[in-house]
C-alpha positions as CSV (number, residue, x, y, z in Angstrom):
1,X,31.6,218.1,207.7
2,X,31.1,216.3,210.8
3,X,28.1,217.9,213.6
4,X,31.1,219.2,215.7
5,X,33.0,220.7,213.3
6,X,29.6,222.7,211.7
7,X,28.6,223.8,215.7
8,X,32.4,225.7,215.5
9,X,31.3,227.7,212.6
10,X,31.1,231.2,212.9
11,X,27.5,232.2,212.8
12,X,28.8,234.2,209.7
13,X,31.5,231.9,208.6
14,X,34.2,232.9,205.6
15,X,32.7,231.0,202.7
16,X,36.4,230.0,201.3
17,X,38.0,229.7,205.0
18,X,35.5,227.8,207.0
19,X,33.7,225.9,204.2
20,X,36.0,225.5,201.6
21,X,34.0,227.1,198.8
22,X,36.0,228.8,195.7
23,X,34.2,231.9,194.8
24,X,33.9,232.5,191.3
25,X,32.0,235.5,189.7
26,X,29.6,235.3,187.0
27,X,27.1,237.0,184.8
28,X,23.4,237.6,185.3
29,X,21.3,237.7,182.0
30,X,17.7,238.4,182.5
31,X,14.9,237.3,179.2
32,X,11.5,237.6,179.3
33,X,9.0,235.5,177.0
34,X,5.2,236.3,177.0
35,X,5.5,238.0,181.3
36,X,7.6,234.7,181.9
37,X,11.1,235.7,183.3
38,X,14.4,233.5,183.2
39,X,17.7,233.8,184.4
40,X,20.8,232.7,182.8
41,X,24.0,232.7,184.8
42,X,27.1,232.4,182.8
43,X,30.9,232.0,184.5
44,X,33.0,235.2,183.4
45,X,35.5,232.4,183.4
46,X,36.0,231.5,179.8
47,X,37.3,228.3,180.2
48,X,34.4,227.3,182.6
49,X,31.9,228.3,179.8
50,X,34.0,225.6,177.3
51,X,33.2,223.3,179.9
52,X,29.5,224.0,179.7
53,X,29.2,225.5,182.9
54,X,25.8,227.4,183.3
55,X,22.4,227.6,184.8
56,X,19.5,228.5,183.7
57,X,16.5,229.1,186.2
58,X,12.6,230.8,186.2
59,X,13.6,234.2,187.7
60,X,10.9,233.1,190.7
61,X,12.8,230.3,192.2
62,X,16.0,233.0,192.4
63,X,16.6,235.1,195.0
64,X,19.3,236.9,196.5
65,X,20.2,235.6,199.9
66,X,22.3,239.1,201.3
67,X,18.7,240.7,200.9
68,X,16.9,238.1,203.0
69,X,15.9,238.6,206.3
């Protein structure tokens, strides 16, 4: 996206709209091994999980942005 284009943005732009982005939704699972904590996030899609779609991250470097200030 070019600078002017990105300065016309809403400051709260429509995700899908304005950036383009496809929302999907997907699954949190939480583990804990000896106090470490890890996230796995899993599509609800099936056929995105056949295509090995996942991520797996230290529950530390996750946060949830709607709650940031």
């Amino acid at each position: 996206m070019n600078r002017l284009r990105w300065e016309r943005v809403a400051s709260d732009p429509d995700l899908e709209g304005d950036l383009g982005y496809e929302l999907d939704e997907w699954e949190v699972i939480r583990a804990r091994k000896n106090g470490a904590g890890h996230l796995m996030f899993l599509p609800k899609d099936e056929e995105m999980l056949r295509d090995d779609a996942f991520i797996l991250a230290d529950a530390d470097a996750v946060c949830n942005v709607e709650h940031r200030q």
